[in-house]
N, C-alpha and C positions, 0 to 999 in steps of 0.2 A: 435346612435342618439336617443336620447328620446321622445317617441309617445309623440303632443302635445293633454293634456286632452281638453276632450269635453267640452264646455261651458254648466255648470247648472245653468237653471234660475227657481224662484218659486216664485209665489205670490195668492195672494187669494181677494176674495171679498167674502163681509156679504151679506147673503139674506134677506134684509130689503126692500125690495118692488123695484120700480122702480129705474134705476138706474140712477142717472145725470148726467150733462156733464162734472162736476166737475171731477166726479171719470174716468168719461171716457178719458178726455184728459189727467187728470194727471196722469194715470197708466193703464187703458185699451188699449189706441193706441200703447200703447207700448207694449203690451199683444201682438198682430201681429206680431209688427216689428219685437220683439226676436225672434218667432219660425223659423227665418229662419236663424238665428247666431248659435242653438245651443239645447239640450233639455231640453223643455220647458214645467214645469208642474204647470198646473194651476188649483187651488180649490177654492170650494165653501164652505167657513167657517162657517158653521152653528150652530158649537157646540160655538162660538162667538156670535151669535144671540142672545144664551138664559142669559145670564151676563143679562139681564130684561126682565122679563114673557114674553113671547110669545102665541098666540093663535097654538096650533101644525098641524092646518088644515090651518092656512094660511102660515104658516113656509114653511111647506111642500110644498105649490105652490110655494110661492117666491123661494126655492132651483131649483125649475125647470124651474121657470122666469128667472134666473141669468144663470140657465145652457144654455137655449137658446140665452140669450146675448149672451155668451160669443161664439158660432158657428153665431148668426145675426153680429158681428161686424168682424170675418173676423177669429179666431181662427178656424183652420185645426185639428181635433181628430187625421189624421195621419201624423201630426207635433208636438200635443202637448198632451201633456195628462191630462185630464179636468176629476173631479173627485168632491165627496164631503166629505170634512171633516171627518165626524163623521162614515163612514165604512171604515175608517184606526183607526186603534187601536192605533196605536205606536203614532199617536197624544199627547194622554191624557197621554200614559205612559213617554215619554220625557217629554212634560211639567213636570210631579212633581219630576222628578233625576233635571232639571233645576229650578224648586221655589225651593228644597233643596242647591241648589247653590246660590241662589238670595236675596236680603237683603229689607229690610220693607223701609228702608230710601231711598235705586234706585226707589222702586216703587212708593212709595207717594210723591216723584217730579214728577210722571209723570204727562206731560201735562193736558192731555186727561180724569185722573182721578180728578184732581185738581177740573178739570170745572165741573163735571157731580157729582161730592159729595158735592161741595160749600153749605154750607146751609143746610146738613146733618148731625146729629151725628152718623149715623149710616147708610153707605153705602154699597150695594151689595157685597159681599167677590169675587165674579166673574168679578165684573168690577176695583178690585184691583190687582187682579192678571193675568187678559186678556193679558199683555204683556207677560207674559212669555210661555202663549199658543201660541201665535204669534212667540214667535222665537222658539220653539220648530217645527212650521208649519216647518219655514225655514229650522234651523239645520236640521234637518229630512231628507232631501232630500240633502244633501250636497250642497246646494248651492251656485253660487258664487254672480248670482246677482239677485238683490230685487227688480223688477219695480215698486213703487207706488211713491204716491204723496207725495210736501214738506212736507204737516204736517205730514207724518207718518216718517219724518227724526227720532227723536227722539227715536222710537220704533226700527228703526234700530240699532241705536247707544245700545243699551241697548242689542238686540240681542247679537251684536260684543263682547259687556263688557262681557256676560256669557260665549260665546266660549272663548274669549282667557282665560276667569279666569278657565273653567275646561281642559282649554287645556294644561296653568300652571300648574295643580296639577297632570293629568293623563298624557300628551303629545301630542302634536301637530298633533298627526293622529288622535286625538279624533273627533274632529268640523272643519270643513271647515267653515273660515272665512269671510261672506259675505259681500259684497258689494251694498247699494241702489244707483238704477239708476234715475234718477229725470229729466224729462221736465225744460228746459232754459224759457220756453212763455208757459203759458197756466196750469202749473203745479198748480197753488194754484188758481181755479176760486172761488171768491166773489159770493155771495149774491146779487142777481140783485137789491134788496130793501135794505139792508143794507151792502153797499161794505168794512166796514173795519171786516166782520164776511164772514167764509169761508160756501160757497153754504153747503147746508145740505138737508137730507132727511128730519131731524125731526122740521124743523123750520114750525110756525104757518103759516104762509101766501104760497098760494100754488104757486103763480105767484114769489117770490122767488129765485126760481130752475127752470131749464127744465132737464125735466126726458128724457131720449132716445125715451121710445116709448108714449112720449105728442102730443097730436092733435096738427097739423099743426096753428091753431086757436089761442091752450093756449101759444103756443112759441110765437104767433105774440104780443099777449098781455101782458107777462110778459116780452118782450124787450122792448115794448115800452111805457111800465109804469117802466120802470128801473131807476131808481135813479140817476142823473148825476150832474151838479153842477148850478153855476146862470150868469158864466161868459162866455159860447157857443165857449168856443176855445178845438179843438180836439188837445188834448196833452197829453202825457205817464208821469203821473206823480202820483206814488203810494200816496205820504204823502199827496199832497195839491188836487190830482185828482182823487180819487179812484174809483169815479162809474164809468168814461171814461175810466180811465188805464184797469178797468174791463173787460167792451164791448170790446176794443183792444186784450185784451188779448186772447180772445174768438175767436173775428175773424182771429184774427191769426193762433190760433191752427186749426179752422176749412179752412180757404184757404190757408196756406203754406206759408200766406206773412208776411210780415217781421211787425214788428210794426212798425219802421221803415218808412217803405214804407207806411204804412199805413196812419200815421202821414201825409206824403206827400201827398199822392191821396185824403185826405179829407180835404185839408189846406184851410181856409175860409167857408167853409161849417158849417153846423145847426148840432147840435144832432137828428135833425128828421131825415136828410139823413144817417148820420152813424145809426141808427137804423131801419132804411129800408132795407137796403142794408145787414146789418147783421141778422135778421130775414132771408132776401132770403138765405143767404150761410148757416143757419142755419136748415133752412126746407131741402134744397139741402142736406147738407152734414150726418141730419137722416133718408134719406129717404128710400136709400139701409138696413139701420140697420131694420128699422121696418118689412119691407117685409119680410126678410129674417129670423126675428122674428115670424110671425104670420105661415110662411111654418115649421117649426119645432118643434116652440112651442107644438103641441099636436101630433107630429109622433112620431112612436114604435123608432125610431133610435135616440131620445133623450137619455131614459131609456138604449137603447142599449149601447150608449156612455160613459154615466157616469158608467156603472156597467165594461165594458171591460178599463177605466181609473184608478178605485178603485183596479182594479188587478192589472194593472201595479204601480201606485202608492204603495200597498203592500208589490210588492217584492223589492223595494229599500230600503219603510222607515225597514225593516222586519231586512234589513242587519245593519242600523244604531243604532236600538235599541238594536240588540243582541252586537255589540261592545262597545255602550256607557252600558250597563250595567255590560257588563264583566271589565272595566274601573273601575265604584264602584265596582265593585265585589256582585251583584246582581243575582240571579239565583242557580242554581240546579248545 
């Protein structure tokens, strides 16, 4: 009978400062749930950060801002192993045996580059080829599934294109072909002030977003300056209703109910009470995350964490690199 294999799961977040609820429900809450299905390694993609100047004295905090999220929301160091990027080597080296795999025309459909060069002749060379550091993150660690959010579908999809194309040429023990895992409710959160554009760290207005660890105060305010529509019916409708569908989507993810239901329990109701009442589940449901942020944030067992996850991290990607090289036939 054949040993069934362990479930590998990997995914990563950028240290771009605070993190929102965007990112957190469409792919941190799930950061939890995996590590109890299977081995689950999760990084802090910093060498991602720099695709646009960074200050390296604030870099350097946010790597350790994201590190402590990621222990304040609920991730176990001896369940998962939480690391950063850029002291694994084999990062950088897969990425360029995969941009030698990868074609100029996959990359300039990508989404993500589209928007962020619009109006450029001449755009960052790092934020043209960021995807392929991304699925290199993945391949690396043999992984089978990818928790993040809808809009990073695409980057998945492109990961899959590179495995199976070098696993065509070399053989199917090359890449382990992953799988993105995606939130049904809650996965793609809007923009409190502009609901057909997805929440963002770098949008101008700060009320916008709610960041994880936002004052109880700027949450109240930025839901109830939220953008909703002029006809006061609570109803799930993305195309004609997007700033409500929004708010729904939010309380959903953060109380467990259904939209659904939600629909229901606020049937006749104002948009001031639906935004009352999601303010509360919303202070409610950061309030364990922040605590548990401000105890860790600046203890020795931070540092201790990330430096004993970068070693276990090490000795996997250590064994991926040495086969996908021997593969090209790369080496001594």
């Amino acid at each position: 009978m054949t040993e069934k294999k362990e479930l590998r799961v990997f995914s990563g977040v950028q240290p771009t400062g605070n993190i929102h609820i965007g990112n957190y429900l469409g792919a941190l809450k799930q950061f939890v749930q995996l590590q109890e299905d299977g081995k689950c390694i999760y990084c802090i993609v910093d060498m991602h950060a720099i695709t646009v100047p960074k200050d390296p004295l604030v870099l350097r905090e946010n790597i350790l801002d994201v590190a402590a999220l990621y222990l304040a929301i609920g991730i176990d160091p001896k369940k998962a192993t939480i690391f950063v990027q850029s002291d694994v080597p084999g990062h950088a080296e897969l990425s360029w045996m995969l941009t030698c795999s990868s074609y100029t025309g996959e990359l300039s459909r990508m989404t993500q580059f589209k928007d962020k060069s619009r109006g450029n002749e001449s755009a960052p060379t790092g934020l043209f080829v960021y995807p392929i550091l991304m699925a290199a993150d993945i391949l690396l660690y043999d992984a089978d599934v990818v928790p993040v959010g809808k809009d990073q579908k695409q980057h998945i999809e492109l990961t899959r294109d590179l495995a199976i194309r070098v696993n065509n040429r070399f053989g199917d023990d090359t890449f382990v072909v992953p799988d993105g895992r995606y939130l049904k409710e809650g996965a793609r959160i809007m923009s409190l002030d502009e609901p057909s554009s997805k929440m963002s760290k770098s949008a101008e207005n700060e009320l916008s977003r709610i960041s994880l660890l936002d004052e109880d105060s700027k949450i109240k305010k930025a839901i109830m300056r939220a953008t909703t529509d002029s006809d006061g019916e609570i109803r799930y409708d993305i195309e004609n209703k997007p700033g409500v569908s929004n708010l729904l989507n939010i309380y959903s993810a953060f109380s467990g109910k259904s939209v659904a239901d939600l629909e229901k329990q606020y049937e006749g109701c104002g948009y001031g009470t639906l935004k009352k009442d999601l303010v509360s589940v919303t202070i409610d449901a950061l309030a364990p995350i922040k605590k548990k942020f401000e105890e860790v944030r600046h203890s020795s067992e931070l540092e201790a964490i990330l430096a004993a996850g970068a070693e276990q991290a090490n000795e996997i990607a250590e064994v991926t690199v040495k086969r996908v090289k021997g593969k090209f036939g790369l080496g001594s």
